[in-house]
N, C-alpha and C positions, 0 to 999 in steps of 0.2 A: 335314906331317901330325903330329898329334899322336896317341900313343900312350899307352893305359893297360893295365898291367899290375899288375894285384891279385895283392899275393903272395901262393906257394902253401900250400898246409896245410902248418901246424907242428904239432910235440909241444904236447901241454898243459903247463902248469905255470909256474912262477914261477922267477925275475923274467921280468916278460913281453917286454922286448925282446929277452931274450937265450934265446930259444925258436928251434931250429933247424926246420929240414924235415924230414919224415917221410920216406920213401919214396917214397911218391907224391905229395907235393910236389915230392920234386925230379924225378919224371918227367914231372911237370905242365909246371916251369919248363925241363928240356930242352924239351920238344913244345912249348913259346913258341918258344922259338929256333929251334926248326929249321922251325917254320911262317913264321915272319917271314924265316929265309935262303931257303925257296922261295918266298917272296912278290917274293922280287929288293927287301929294305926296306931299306934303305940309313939311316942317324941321323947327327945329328951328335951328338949327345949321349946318354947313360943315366942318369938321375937317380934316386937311390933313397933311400926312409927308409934312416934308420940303423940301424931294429933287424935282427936279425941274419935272420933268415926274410925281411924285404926283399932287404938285400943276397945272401943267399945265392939268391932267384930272380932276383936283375938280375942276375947273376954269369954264372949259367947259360942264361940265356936271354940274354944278350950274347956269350956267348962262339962263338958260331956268326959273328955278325956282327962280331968283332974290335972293337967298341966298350967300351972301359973303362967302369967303370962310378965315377959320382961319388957321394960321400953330400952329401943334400941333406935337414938341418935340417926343412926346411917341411915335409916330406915325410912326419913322422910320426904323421900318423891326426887332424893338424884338419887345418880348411879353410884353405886359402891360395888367394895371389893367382897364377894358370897366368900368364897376360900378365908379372906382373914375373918370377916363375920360368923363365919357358922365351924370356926378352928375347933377341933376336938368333940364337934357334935356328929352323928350319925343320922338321925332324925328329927327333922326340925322341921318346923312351919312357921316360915316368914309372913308377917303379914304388914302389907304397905302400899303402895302408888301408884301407877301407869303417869308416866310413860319408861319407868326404870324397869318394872316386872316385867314388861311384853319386851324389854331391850333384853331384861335377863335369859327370860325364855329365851329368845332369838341365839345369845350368845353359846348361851351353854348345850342347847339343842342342834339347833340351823331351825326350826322351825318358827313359820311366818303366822302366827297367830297373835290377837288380840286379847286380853285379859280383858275379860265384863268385870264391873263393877258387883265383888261378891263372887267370883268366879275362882277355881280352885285348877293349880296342875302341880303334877307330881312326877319329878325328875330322879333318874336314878344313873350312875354313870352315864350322863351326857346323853339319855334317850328319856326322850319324853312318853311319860309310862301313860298319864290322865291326864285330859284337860275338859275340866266341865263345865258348867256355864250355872249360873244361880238356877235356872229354871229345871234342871237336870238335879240339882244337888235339891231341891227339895221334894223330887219325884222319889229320888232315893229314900229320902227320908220318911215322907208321908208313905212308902209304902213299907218300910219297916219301923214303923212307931211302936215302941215296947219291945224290938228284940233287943235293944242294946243295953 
């Protein structure tokens, strides 16, 4: 399964990669995580842009499923090639940019959706299984605090 995770709302300002999470970014990117450990999601990988609002929601939305998180280059806001990026992984969660994530979605689905900021979908041969939105992924959450 492949996963995408659009990272969460940052602060505005300059330089832009080095823009942290709000507040409710980072409660965004907890409620990833803990929606994906009561999914029973298991990865073998976490791949994230390098700017700093990536990493800081792959960080946190990894850290439930004990998967480290790598910085991955391609990842930072073009299009890249998924197939040579995710070679030899089965389960992975991408985490990086719009306007390349909603292209990927688009590419690999046919479907016409938008990625929110912090918003999670989950692709499996070419059909789009999830797509959830921040406000959905912390409904999950808050309603199973402590089963995971």
């Amino acid at each position: 399964m492949l996963w995408l995770l659009r990272h969460a709302e940052a602060e505005d300002g300059l330089p832009d990669d080095e823009r942290p999470l709000t507040e409710r970014g980072v409660t965004h990117a907890d409620a990833a995580g803990q929606t994906l450990a009561v999914l029973g999601v298991h990865l073998d990988a976490c791949l994230s842009s390098p700017k700093l609002r990536a990493v800081q929601t792959a960080e946190r939305a990894c850290e439930p499923l004990g998967v480290p998180v790598t910085i991955e280059r391609a990842l930072s806001g073009e299009p890249f090639d998924v197939e040579a990026l995710t070679a030899g992984l089965v389960d992975v969660l991408l985490v990086g940019h719009d306007p390349s994530f909603s292209l990927l979605l688009h590419d690999l689905t046919g479907a016409q959706a938008r990625m929110k900021k912090g918003g999670l979908a989950g692709i499996s041969k070419g059909e789009l299984v999830t797509l959830l939105r921040p406000s959905e992924l912390s409904a999950i959450a808050k309603a199973n605090v402590g089963v995971t």
